[in-house]
C-alpha atoms as one frame of an Amber mdcrd trajectory, in Angstrom:
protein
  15.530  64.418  19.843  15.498  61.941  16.848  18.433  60.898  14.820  19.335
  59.625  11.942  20.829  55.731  12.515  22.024  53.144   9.919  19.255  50.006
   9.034  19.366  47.955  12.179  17.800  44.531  13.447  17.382  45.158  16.815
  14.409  47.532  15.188  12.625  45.074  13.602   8.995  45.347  15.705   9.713
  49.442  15.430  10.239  48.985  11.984   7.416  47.214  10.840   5.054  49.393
  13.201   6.261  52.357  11.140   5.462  50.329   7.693   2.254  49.670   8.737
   1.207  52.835   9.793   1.441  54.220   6.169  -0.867  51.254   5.474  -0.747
  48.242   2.926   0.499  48.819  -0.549   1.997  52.120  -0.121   5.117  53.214
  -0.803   7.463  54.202   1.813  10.326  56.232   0.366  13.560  56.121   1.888
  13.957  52.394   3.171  14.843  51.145  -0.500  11.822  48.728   0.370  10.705
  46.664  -3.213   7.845  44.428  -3.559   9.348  40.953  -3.527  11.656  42.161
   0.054  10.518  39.979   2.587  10.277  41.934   6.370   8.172  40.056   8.141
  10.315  37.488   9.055  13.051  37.934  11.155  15.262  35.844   8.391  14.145
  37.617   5.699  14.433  41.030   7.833  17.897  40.606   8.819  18.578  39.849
   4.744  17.254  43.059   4.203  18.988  45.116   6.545  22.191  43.417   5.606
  21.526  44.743   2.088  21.486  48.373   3.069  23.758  48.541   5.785  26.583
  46.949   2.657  25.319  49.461   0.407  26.589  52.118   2.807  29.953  53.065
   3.795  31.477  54.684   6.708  32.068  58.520   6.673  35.261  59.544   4.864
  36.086  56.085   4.061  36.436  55.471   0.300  33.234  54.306  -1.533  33.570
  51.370  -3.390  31.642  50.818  -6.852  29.273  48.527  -5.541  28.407  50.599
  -2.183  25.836  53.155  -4.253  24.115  54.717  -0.890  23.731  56.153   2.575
  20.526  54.991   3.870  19.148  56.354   7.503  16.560  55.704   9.702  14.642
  58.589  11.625  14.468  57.497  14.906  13.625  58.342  18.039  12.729  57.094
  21.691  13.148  53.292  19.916  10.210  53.998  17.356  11.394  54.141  13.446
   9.819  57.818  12.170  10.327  57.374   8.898  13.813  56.507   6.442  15.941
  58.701   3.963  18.549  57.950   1.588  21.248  59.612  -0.401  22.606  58.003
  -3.291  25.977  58.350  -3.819  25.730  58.890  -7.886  23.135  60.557  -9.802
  20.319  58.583 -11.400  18.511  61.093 -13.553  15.209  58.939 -13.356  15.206
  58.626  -9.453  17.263  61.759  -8.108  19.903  61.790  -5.672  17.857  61.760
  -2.213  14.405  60.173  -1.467  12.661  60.313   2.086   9.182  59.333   3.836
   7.667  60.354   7.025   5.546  58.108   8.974   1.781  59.397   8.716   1.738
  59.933  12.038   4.755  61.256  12.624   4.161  64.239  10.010   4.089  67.936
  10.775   6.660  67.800  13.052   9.782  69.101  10.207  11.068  65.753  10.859
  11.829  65.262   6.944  12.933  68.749   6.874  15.819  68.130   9.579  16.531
  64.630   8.142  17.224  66.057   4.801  19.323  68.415   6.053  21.208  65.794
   7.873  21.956  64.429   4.312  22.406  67.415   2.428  25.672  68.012   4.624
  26.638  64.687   3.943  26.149  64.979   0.326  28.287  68.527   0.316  30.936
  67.109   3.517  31.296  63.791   2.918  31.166  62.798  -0.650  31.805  66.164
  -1.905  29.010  66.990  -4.098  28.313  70.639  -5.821  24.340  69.659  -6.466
  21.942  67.049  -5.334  18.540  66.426  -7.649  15.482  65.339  -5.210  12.588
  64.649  -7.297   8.824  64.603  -5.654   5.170  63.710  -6.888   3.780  66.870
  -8.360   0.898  66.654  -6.414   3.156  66.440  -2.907   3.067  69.753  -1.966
   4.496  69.022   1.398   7.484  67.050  -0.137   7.446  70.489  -2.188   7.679
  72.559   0.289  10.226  70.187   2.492  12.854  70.903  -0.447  12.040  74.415
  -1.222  12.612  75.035   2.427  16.187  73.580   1.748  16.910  75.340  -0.721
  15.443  73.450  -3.827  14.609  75.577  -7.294  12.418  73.610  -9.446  13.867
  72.799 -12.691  10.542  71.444 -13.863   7.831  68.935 -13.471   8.144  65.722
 -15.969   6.053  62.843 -16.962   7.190  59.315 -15.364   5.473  56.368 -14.910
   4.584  57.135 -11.491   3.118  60.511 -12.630   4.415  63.905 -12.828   7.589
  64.577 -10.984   8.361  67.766  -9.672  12.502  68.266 -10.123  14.670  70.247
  -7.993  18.108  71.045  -7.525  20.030  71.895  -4.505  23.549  73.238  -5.201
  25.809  73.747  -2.574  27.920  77.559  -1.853  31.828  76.469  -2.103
């Protein structure tokens, strides 16, 4: 059964397994991974993961300003699946959740199951009536991931990235 864990060090092998299966210079949404973040080493790792385990904050604890989001790593049996995050505010550009699946970890509903993981967070813990989750028009499994969550597309725009598909989710009070 996976689950959903906070950024950890002791998955540092696992995690870079899982970066490398989607293959060099892809991105990997949901680890909050940039260009210049150095994973290789176990330094530069533990930097990294320090970074997004202080960006978090415990459930039902307060949320300070500078603690913007609840990132997760899909895991299971020790092997990193795949990472999703929720962001705490709403960045109009960006959306509220993003999420990847492992290539070969797909067609499983893994990102299906992780997002609804965070959707309850999102209405639970922060109490939030909506979430935006934005997707690559051209990801029709990301489309369908949403949809299946309840997502209604408020429309596709152009980004620098490319045209992004834009749904909503709003939560029943």
């Amino acid at each position: 059964m996976p689950e959903l864990i906070l950024p950890t060090v002791r998955l540092h092998a696992a995690f870079l397994d899982c970066r490398d299966d989607w293959g060099p210079g892809l991105h990997e949404d949901g680890f909050g991974l940039g260009v210049d973040d150095d994973v290789d080493s176990p330094e530069g790792f533990a930097a990294w993961v320090r970074e997004r385990v202080r960006m978090a904050h415990p459930a039902g604890d307060p949320c300070p300003e500078e603690q913007h989001g609840s990132p997760r790593w899909i895991v299971e049996h020790g092997q990193v699946l795949g990472g999703i995050a929720l962001r705490h505010k709403l960045d109009d550009e960006i959306g509220q959740i993003g999420y990847g699946v492992r290539p070969s970890a797909r067609r499983r509903g893994l990102a299906s199951w992780a997002l609804g993981e965070m959707l309850t967070e999102a209405r639970v813990v922060l109490g939030l009536d909506r979430v935006l989750i934005p997707c690559l028009a051209d990801n029709i499994a990301s489309a369908r991931t949403i949809e299946h969550n309840g997502g209604v597309l408020e429309g596709i725009r152009d980004t620098e990235h490319g045209p992004v598909r834009r749904y909503w989710i709003a939560f029943d009070r």
